[in-house]
RODO-2510 file (C-alpha; in nm, 4 decimals, decimal comma):
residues 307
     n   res          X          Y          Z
     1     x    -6,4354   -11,1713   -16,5945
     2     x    -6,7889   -11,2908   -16,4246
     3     x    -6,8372   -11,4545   -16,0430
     4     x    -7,1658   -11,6705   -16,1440
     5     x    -7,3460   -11,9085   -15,8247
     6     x    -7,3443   -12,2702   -15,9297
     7     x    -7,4272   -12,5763   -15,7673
     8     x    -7,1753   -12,8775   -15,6849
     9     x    -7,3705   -13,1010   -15,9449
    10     x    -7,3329   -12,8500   -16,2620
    11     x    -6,9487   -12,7181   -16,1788
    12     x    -6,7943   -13,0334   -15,9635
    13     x    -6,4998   -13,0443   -16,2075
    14     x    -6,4028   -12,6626   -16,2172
    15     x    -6,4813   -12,6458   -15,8341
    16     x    -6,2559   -12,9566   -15,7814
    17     x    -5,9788   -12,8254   -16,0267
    18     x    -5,9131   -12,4962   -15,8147
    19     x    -5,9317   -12,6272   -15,4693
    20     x    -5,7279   -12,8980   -15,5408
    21     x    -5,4417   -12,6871   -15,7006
    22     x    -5,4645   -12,4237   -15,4020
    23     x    -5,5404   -12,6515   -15,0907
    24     x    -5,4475   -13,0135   -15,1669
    25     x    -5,0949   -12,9505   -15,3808
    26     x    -4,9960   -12,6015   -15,2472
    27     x    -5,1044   -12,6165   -14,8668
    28     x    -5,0578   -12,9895   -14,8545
    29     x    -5,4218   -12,9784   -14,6995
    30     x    -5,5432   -13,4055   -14,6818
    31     x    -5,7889   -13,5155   -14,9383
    32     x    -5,9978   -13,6303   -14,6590
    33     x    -6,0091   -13,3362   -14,4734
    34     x    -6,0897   -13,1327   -14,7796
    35     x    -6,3634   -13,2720   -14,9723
    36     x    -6,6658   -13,3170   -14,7070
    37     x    -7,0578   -13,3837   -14,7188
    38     x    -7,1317   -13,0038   -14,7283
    39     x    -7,0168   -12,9790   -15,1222
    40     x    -7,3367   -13,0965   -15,2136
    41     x    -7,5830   -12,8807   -15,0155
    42     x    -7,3728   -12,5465   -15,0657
    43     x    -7,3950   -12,2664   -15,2511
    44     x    -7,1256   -12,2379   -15,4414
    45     x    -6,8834   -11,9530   -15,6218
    46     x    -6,7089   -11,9954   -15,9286
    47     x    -6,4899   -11,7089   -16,1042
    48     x    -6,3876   -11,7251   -16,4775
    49     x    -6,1360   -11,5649   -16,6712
    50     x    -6,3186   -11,6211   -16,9749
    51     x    -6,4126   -11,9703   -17,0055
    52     x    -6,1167   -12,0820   -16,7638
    53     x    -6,1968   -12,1247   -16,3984
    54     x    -5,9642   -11,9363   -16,1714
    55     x    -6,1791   -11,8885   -15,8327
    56     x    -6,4424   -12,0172   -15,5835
    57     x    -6,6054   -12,0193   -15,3175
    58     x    -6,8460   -12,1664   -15,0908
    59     x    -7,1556   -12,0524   -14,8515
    60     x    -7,2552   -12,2787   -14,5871
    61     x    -7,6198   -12,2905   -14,5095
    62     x    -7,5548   -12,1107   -14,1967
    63     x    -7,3988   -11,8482   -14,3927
    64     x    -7,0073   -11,9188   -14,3388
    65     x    -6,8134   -11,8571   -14,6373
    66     x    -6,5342   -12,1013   -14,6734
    67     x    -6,3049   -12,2695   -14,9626
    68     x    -6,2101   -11,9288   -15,1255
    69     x    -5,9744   -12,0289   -15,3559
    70     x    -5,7662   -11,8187   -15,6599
    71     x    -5,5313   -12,0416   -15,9076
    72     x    -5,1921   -11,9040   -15,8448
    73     x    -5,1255   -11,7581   -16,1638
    74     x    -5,4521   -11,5253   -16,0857
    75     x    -5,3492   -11,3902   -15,7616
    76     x    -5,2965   -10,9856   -15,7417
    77     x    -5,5775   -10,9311   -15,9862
    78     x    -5,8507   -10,9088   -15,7831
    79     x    -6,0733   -11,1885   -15,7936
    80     x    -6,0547   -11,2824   -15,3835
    81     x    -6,2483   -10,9399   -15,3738
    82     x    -6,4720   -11,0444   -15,6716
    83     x    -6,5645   -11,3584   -15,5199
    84     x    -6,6239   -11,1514   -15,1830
    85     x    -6,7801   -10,8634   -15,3096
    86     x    -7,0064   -11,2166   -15,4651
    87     x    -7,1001   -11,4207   -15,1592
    88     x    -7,1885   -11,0751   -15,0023
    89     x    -7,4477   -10,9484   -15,2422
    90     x    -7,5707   -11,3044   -15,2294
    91     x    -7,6424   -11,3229   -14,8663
    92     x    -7,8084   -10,9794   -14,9244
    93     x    -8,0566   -11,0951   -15,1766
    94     x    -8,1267   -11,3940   -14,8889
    95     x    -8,2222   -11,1319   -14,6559
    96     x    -7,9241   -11,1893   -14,4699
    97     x    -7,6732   -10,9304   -14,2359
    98     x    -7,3793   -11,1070   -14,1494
    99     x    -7,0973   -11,2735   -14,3293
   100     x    -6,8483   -11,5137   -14,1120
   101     x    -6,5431   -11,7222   -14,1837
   102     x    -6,2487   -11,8828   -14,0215
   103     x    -5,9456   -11,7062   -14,2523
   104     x    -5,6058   -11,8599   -14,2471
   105     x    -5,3860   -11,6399   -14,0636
   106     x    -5,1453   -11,5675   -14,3829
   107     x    -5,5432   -11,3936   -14,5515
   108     x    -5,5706   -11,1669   -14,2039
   109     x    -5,4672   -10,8657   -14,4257
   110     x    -5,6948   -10,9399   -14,7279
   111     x    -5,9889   -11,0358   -14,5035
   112     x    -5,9473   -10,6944   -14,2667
   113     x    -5,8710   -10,4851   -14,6333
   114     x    -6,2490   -10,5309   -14,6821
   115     x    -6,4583   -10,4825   -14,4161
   116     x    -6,3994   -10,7750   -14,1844
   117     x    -6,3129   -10,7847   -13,8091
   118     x    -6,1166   -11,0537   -13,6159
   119     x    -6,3316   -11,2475   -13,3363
   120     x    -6,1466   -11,4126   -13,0362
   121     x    -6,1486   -11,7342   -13,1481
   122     x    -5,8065   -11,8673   -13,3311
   123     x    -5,7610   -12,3019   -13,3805
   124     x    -5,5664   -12,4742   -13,5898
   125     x    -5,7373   -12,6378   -13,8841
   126     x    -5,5299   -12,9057   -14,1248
   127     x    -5,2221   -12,8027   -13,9663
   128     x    -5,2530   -12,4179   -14,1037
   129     x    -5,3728   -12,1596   -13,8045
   130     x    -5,7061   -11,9949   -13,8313
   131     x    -5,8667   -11,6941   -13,7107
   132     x    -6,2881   -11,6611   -13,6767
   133     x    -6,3624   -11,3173   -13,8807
   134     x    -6,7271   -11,1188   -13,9592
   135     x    -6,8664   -10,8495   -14,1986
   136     x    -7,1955   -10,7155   -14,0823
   137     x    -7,3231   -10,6008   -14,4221
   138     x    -7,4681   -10,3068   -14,6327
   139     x    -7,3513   -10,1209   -14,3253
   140     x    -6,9894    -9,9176   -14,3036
   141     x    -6,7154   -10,1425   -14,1278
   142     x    -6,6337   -10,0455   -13,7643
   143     x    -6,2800    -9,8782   -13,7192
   144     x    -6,0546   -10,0611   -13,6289
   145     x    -5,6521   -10,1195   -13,5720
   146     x    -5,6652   -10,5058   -13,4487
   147     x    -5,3295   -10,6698   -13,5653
   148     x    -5,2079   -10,3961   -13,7772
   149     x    -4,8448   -10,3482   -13,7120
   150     x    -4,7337   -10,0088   -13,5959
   151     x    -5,0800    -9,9275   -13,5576
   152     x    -5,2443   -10,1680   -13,2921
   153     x    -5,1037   -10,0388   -12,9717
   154     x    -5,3078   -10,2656   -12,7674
   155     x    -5,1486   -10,5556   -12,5515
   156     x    -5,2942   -10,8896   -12,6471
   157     x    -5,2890   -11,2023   -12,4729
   158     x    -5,4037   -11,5589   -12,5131
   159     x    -5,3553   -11,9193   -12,3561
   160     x    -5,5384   -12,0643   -12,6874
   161     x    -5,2412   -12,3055   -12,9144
   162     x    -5,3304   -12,1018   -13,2082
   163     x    -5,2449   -11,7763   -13,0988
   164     x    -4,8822   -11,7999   -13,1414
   165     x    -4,8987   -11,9021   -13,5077
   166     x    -5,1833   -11,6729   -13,5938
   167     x    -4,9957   -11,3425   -13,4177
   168     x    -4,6659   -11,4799   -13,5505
   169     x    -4,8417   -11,5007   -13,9560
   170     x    -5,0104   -11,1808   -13,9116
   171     x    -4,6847   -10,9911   -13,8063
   172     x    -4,4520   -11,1724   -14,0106
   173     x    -4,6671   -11,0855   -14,3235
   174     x    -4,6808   -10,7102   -14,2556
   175     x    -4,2941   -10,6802   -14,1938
   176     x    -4,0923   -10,5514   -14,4196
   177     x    -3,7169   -10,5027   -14,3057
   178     x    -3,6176   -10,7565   -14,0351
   179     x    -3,7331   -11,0016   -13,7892
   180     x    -3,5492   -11,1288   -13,5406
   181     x    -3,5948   -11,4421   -13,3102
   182     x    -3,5078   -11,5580   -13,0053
   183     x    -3,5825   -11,9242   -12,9334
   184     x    -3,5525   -12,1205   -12,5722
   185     x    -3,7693   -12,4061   -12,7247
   186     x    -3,6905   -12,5155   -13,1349
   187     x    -3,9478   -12,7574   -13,0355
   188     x    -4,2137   -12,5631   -13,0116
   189     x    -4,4822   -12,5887   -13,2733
   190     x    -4,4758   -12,2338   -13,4311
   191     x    -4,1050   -12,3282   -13,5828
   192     x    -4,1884   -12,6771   -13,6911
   193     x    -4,5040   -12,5724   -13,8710
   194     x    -4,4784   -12,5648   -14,2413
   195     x    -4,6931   -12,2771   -14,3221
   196     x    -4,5232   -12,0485   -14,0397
   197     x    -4,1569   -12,1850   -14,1845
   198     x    -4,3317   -12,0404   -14,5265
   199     x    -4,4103   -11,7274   -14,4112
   200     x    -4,0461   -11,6901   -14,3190
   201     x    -3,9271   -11,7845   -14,6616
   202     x    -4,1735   -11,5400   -14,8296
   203     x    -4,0934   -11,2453   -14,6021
   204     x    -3,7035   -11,3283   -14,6800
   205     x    -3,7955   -11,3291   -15,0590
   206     x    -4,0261   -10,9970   -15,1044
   207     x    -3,6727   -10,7561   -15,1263
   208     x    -3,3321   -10,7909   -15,0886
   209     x    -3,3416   -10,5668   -14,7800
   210     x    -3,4745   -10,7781   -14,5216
   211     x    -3,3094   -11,0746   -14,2875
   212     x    -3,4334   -11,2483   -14,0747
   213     x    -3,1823   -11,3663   -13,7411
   214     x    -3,2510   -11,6494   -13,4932
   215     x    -3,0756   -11,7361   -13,1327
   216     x    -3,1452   -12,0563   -12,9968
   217     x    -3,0357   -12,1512   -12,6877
   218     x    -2,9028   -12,5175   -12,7582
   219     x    -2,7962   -12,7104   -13,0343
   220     x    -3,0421   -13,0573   -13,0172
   221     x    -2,9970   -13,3482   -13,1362
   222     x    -3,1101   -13,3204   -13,5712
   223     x    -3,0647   -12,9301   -13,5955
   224     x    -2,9867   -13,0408   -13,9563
   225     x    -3,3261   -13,1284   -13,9971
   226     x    -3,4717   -12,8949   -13,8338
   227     x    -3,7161   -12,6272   -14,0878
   228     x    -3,5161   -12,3440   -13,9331
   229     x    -3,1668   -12,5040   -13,9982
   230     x    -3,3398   -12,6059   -14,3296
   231     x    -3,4818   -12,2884   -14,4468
   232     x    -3,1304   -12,0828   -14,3422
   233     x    -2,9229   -12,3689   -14,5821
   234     x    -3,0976   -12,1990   -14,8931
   235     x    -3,0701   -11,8420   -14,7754
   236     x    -2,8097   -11,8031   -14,5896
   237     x    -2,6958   -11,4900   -14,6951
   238     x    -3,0127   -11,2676   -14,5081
   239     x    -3,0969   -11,5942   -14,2719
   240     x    -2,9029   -11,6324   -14,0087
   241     x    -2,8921   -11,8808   -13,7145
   242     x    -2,6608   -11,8178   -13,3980
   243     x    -2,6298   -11,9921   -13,0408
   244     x    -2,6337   -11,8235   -12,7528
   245     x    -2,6072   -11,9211   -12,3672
   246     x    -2,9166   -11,8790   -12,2063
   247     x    -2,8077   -11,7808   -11,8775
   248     x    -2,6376   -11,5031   -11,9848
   249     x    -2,9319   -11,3282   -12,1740
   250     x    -3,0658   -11,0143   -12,1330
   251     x    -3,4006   -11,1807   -12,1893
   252     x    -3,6561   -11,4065   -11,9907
   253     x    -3,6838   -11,8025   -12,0547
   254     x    -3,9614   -11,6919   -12,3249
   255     x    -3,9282   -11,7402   -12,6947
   256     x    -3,9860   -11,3535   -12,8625
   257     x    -3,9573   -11,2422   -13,1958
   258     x    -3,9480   -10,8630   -13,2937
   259     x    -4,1788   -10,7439   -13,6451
   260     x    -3,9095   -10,4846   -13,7828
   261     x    -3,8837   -10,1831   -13,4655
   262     x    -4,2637   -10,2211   -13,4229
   263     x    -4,4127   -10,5177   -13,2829
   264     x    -4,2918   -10,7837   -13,0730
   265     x    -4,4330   -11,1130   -12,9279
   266     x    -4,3154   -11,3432   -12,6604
   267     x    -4,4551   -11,7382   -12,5564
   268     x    -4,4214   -12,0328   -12,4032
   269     x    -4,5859   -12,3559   -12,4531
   270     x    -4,9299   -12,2328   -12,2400
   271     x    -4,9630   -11,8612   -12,3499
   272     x    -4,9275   -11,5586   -12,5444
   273     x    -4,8393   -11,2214   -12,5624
   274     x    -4,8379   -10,9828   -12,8379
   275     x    -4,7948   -10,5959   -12,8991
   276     x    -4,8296   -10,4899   -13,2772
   277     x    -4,6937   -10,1063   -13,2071
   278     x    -4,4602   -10,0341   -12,9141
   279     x    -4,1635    -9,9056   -13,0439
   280     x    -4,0370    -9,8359   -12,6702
   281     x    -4,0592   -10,1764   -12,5622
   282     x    -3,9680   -10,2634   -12,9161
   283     x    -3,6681   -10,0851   -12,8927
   284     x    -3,5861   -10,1938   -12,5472
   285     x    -3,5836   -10,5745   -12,6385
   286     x    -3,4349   -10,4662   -12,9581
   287     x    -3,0892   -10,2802   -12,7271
   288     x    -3,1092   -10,6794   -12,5475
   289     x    -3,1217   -10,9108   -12,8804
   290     x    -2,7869   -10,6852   -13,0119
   291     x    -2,6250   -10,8010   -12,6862
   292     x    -2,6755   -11,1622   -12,6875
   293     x    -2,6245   -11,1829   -13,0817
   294     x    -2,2417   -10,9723   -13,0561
   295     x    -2,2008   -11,2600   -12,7706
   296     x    -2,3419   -11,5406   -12,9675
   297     x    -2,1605   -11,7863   -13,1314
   298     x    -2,1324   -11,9952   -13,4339
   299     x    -2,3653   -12,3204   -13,4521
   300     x    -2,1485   -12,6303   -13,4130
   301     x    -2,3470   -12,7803   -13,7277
   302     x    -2,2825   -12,5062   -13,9117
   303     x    -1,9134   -12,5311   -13,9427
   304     x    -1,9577   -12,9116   -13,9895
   305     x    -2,1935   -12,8188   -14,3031
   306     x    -1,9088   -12,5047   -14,4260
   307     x    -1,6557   -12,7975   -14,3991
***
């Protein structure tokens, strides 16, 4: 196992093999939008598992680390922290103090794990949400609770787009028993998004104890199609999708979703709000859901599809 720096000239193909697996086929990110000018004039990071290649990475000029990539088959053995652990002792040697880099929202965890803090800056960046993040180096990584759920007992808000999905992939990630949903707006972008529709999936997939339940407030036109509808058709045993009337909810006109008896975020189409620990509001909106789900009832398209 060795991280060695190359350039784009002498490992192009390896370099090309790994982010193409990882961004282009897995995170359906465009070919256009991945391979860019910069290639050439970066430093690069390339991880072997004896002579296969299985990781890289990239440092900007400016110092950004980007393009950290692990071949699936890899992942859980610790090269993300290799190639880290890589670019940092590189910067080092360059006389340099800080480390940046825009994670995906679904890395938060790894990213935070070692050493790096969240800035205030989220955006959306081929479709996946993104969060700015920082390491000051060779110096011990402030303390800090920001995101963690059941820890983070500060209230959080935002009017930036990418909040919602960033919140929603951090939270979603960290739960382990149950998430429930309550939706005034299906069209809203955080449940038409593929990568937040995969977080879903994988949360519903990691044990056979957790579910995940969704209210919407109307059945629109295409709920077939819908990701939601979609996702619940293969599990519909711990996925579950119920109508309820709107006027008759214990709840504002906001979407919310609940992260287990811990966290719990509610938005609109303009802004955000997000608690990762308060289990007395948790608990409160919690007492609310339970009444509009025993009143909810059964999604006209759903007994068309049981049919």
């Amino acid at each position: 196992m060795e991280v060695n720096i190359v350039t784009w000239e002498d490992a192009k193909s390896s370099l090309k093999h790994i982010r193409q697996k990882v961004f282009v086929e897995e995170q359906q990110v465009p070919e256009e939008l991945e391979w860019d000018a910069d290639d050439k004039n970066c430093i690069h990071l390339l991880g072997r598992e004896g002579n296969r290649p299985v990781a890289c990475a990239r440092i900007l000029k400016d110092g950004k680390l980007g393009r950290l990539a692990v071949l699936k088959e890899y992942r859980k053995h610790g090269w993300g922290g290799r190639i880290l652990r890589a670019a940092e002792q590189h910067l080092l040697d360059q006389r340099k103090n800080k480390i940046q880099l825009n994670s995906q929202a679904n890395s938060y965890s790894f990213y935070f794990d070692n050493g790096y803090r969240p800035g205030e800056e989220m955006f959306w960046d081929a479709n996946i949400p993104h969060i700015k993040m920082h390491k000051i180096l060779n110096r011990p990584s402030p303390a800090s609770k920001t995101y963690l759920l059941g820890e983070d007992d500060e209230n959080h808000y935002s009017d930036q787009p990418a909040a919602t999905p960033v919140w929603f992939q951090i939270g979603s990630q960290q739960s382990r028993r149950e998430i429930d949903i309550q939706i005034t707006s299906l069209s809203h972008p955080v449940f038409n998004n593929a990568s937040c529709i995969a977080n879903l999936s994988a949360f519903i997939r990691q044990s056979h104890q957790t579910q995940v339940r969704v209210l919407i407030d109307e059945e629109i036109p295409g709920l077939s199609e819908h990701p939601l509808f979609l996702l619940q058709q293969r599990m519909s045993s711990r996925f579950k999708i119920r109508r309820f009337e709107a006027a008759n909810s214990q709840e504002n006109d906001n979407n919310q979703i609940l992260f287990d008896l811990k966290g719990y975020m509610r938005f609109d189409y303009h802004t955000t709000y997000c608690n990762f620990n308060n289990k007395i509001s948790v608990s409160r909106h919690r007492a609310h859901f339970e009444q509009d789900w025993v009143a909810s009832k059964q999604l006209i398209e759903g007994r068309k599809l049981s049919m």
